[in-house]
N, C-alpha and C positions, 0 to 999 in steps of 0.2 A: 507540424507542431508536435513536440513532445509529450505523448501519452505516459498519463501517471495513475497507476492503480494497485491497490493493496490486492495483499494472497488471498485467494476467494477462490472456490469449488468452479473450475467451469461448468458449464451450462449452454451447448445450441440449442435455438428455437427451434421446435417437433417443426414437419410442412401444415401443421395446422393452423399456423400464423399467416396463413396464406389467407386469412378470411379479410374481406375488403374492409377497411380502415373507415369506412362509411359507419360499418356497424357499430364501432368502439366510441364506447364513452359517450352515449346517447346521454340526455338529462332524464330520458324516461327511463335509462337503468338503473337498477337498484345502488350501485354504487356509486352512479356519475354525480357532477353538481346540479342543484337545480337551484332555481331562482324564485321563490315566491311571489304574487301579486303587488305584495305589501313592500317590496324593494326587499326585502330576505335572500341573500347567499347561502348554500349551504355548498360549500367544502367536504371531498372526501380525500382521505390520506392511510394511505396500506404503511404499516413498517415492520422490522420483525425486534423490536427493545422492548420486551417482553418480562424477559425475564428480572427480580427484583435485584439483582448486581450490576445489571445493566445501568450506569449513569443517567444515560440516554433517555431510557423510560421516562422517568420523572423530567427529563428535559423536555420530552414531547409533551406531555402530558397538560407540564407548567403554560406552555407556549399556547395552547391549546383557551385552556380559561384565559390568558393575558392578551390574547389577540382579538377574543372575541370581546374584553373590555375596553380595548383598544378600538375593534370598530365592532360595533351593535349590531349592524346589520349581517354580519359575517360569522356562522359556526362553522366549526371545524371539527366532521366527524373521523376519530384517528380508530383503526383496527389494525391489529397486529397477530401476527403467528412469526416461529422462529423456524430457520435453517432451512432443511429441505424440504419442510412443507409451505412455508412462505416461497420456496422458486416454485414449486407447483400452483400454488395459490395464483400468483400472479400471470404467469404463463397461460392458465386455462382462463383467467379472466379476460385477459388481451385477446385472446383467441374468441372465445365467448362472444365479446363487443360488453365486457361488465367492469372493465378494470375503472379504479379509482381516477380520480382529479389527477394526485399525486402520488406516487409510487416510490418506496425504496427501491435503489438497484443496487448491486453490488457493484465496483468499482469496475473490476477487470473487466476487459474490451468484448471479451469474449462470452460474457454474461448480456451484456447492453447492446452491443453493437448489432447485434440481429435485431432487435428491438427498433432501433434509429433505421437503420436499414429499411423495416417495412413500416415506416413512419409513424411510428405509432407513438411516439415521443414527440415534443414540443422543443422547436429551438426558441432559447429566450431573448435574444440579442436584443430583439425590439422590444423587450419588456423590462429589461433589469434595469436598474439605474446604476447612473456615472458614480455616486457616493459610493454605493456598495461594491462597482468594481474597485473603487480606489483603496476600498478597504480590506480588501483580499493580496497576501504575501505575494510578491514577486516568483514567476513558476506554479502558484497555484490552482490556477485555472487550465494549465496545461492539462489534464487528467480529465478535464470536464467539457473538455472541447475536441468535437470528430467533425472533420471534413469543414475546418475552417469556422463552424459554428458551436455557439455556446447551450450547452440543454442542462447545465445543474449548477450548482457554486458548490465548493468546497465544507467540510465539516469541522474533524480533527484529522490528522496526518500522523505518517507513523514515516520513522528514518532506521536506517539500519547503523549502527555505531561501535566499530570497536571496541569493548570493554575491556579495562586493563586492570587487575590486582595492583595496587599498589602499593601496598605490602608486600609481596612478590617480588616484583620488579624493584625495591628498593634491597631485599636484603640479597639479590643476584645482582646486584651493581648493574642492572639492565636501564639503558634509557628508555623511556616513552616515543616509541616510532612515528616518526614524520614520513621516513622516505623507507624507500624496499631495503636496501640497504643496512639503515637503522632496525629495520625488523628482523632480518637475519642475524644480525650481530647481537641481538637482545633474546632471539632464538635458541644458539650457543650459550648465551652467560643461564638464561633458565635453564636450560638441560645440562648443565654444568654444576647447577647449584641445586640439583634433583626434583626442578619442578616439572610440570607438564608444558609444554610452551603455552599450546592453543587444543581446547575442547573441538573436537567436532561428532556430531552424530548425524550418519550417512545412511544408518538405516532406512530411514525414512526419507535419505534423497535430497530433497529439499534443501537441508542445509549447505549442502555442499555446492549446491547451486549457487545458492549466497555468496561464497566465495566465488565460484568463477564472476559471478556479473558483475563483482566488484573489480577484481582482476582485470578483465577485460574493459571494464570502464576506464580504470588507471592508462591500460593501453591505447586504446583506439578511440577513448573520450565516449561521451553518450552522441555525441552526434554519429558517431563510428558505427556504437551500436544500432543507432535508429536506421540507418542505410544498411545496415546487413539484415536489420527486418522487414526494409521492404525488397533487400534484392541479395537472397542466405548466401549467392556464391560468395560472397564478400567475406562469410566469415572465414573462407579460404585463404585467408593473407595474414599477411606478417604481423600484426596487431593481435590476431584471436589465435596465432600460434603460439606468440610470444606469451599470452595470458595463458595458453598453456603449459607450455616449459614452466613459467613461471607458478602455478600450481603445484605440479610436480616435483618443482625445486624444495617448496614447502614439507610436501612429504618425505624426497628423500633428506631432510637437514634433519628432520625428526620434529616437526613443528607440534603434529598429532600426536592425540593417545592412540594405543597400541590396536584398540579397539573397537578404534571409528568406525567399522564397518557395520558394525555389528551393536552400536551403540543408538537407542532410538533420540527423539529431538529432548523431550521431555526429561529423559536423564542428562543429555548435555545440559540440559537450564538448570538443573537439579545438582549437576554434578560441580557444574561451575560456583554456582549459590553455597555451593558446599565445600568450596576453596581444593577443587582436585586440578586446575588449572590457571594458567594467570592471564590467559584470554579469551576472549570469546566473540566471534564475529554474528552480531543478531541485529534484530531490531528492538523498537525501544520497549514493545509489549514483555521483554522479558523483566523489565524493573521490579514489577513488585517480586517476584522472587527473590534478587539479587539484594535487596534493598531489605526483606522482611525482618521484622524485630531479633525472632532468633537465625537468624541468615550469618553463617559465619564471615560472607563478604561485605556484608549492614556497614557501608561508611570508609569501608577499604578499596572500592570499584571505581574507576573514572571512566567515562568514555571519549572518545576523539574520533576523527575520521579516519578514513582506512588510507593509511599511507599513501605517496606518491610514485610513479615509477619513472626512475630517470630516462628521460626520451621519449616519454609517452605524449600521446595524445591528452589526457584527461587531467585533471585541475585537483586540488584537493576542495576544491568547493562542489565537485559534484559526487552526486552520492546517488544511492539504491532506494525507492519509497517514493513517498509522494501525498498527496491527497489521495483522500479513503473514498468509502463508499460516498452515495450524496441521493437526492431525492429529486425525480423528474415530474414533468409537468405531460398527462395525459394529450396529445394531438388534437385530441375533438374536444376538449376543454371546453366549457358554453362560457367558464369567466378566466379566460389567460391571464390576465390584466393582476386579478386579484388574485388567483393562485400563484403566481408568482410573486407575487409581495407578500405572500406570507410564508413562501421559498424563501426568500429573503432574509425575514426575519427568524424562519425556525434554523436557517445553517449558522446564520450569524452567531443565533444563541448555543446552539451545539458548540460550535468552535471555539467560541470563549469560556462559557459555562463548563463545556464537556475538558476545557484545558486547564480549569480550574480542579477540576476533579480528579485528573488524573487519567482522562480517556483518552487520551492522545496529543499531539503535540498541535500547535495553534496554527492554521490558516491565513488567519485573521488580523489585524493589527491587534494588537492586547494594550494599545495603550490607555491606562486608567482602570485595567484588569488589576484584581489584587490577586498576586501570586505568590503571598507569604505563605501558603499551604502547601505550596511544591515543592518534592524531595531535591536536594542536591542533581540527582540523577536528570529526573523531569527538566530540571535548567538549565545546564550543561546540555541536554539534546536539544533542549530549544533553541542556547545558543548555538549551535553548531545550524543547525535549520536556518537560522538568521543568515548564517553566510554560504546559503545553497544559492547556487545558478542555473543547476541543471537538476532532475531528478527523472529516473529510468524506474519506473516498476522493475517488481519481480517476474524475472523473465515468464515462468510459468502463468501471468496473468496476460503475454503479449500473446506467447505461441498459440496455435490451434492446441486443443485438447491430445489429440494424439501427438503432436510436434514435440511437446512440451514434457511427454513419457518419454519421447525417442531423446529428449534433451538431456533429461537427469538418468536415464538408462549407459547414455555415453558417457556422461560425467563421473557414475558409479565406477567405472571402466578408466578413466582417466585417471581418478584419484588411488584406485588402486593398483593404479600402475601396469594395467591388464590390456593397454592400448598405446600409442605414441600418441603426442602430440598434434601431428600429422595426418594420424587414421580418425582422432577426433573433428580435425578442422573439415576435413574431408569429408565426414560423414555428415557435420554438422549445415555443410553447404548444399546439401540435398534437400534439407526442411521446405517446407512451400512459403513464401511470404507470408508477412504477416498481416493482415486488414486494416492495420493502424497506421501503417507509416507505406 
């Protein structure tokens, strides 16, 4: 089954995780549930939405007083800390035998999967209900499910989507690219009519990666890719070769600015918000830049998916992204039953609330969502989201931590023309599987 998860810091479990699962999530530890005399649940929930920008927060917060008015008998105590002191937090708690009911995880396999692995997570299947899966988007649950079993639901989601100047591309007589083909020939009319074609900044690696996964998606499809991660010689063949030529092609047509090497992520968002190119291949977190009031692209940006590649494996319905992070349910739980249904109802509420807001794009059905507050931007990726079949993370969330340096180290090398296509695919099929597929 198709693994889906947002860019997130990897993290393996220290061998101190090795302490027996007996110990975790006692009702007698400070953190776990207990159950009063008096019929009283009491709920606990770790997350790291913290901070007051964070949507989220107040979404937890809301959920929080409305569930406990919802059932009387049931509080729900939430603590939070952010970033890298929330993976420490949690990590030493597990370890301990002190972690919460409920636990935020970060999306990527590589954060969580140790976690499942020494069971220290809860599969939900026997506890969610038919309503709720019916009301989670087609592919969304793919991200939330390892070795055939479900352990979280879905929040908000994040897609990666070509962005195009259109104003740019109008006054370079360029069409809006469907297929490879179309992109190259709207490649020329922009660098013909002195614009930049396509922003990239490689400093930091990462983005260039974005490119290939999408590349190679067009070529050998996500199913192509899910088999080369669980068996890398694979990406020894003519699909993740072609995704290279095909990269390469890119650079020498002169797609890039001159300075992608050496350009970090932040000035590509910045630079493109600031009309120095007329595309950009991101996800949808870059909107409010592109979008802000005084943003010189404010209203001039479309987005679409990433072209097709003629003879390829891959669909223009599938794309890069997925379902984001999500919240697990503690193994030694004393109330599965009810943590879970208030799993239920905090994603639910995230996904819609948080897609009203603008934190991400929706999981969820939205029907009878009022979405008159979404940017132009925000709805267009939604729509595009609507006609996803497949969705691949960012490869850097599938590979092992170090796989995943040797990934974009070669890539750096590819795109700078410092390798063949050949000495990439080559190198590329040495990686070790991946634990997802």
């Amino acid at each position: 089954m198709k693994k889906v998860m947002r860019k997130v810091g990897a993290m393996l479990l220290a061998a101190s995780m090795t302490v027996s699962l007996a110990a975790c999530g006692s009702s007698k530890d400070e953190s776990g549930s207990a159950k009063d005399s008096d019929g009283q649940i009491t709920l606990t929930i770790w997350h790291q939405s913290v901070a007051d920008t964070d949507p989220v927060k107040k979404i937890i917060e809301d959920s929080v007083e409305e569930y406990h008015e919802l059932h009387p008998n049931i509080t729900i105590e939430q603590d939070g800390v952010t970033g890298e002191q929330y993976k420490t937090k949690i990590k030493t708690a597990f370890a301990a035998g002190e972690a919460p009911d409920i636990s935020y995880m970060f999306s990527g396999g590589s954060f969580v999967k140790p976690y499942i692995d020494a069971s220290y997570l809860l599969p939900i299947d026997d506890y969610v209900s038919e309503d709720t899966l019916n009301s989670v988007l087609p592919g969304m649950l793919d991200g939330c499910t390892f070795d055939d079993k479900l352990y979280t639901l879905p929040t908000v989601t994040f897609l990666a989507n070509l962005y195009c100047n259109t104003e740019m591309f109008e006054d370079a007589g360029a069409k809006i690219p469907t297929t490879w083909e179309e992109l190259l020939d709207a490649i020329d009319k922009l660098n013909a009519a002195g614009y930049t074609p396509m922003i990239l900044g490689e400093k930091d690696r990462w983005p260039g990666m974005y490119m290939y996964d999408i590349i190679s998606a067009r070529t050998a499809g996500n199913a192509g890719l899910e088999e080369a991660f669980g068996d890398p010689s694979k990406f020894n063949s003519k699909p993740f070769i072609e995704a290279a030529e095909k990269l390469q092609e890119l650079v020498n047509a002169g797609a890039f600015n001159k300075n992608m090497m050496s350009m970090s992520y932040d000035e590509m968002v910045e630079g493109f918000a600031a009309g120095q190119a007329a595309m950009l291949y991101q996800a949808n977190w870059v909107h409010p830049s592109i979008q802000a009031e005084d943003s010189p692209t404010n209203g001039k940006v479309s987005c679409i998916a990433f072209p097709v590649i003629k003879d390829g494996a891959g669909s223009i319905t599938e794309f890069s992204g997925g379902s984001s992070d999500g919240y697990y349910i503690n193994a030694n739980c004393e109330h599965p039953k009810e943590a879970v249904e208030y799993l239920e109802y905090l994603s639910k509420k995230i996904g819609q609330v948080g897609y009203q807001q603008g934190a991400g794009l929706p999981c969820w059905d939205t029907t009878g969502v009022d979405t008159s507050g979404l940017t132009p931007l925000d709805t267009e990726s939604a729509g595009l989201m609507e006609t996803g079949t497949s969705y691949i993370s960012w490869w850097d969330n599938i590979l092992s931590s170090e796989d995943s340096e040797t990934y974009k180290d070669l890539l750096a090398q590819l795109i700078g023309l410092q390798i063949t296509p050949e000495q990439f695919c080559e190198s590329m099929s040495k990686l070790s599987p991946s634990d997802f597929y």
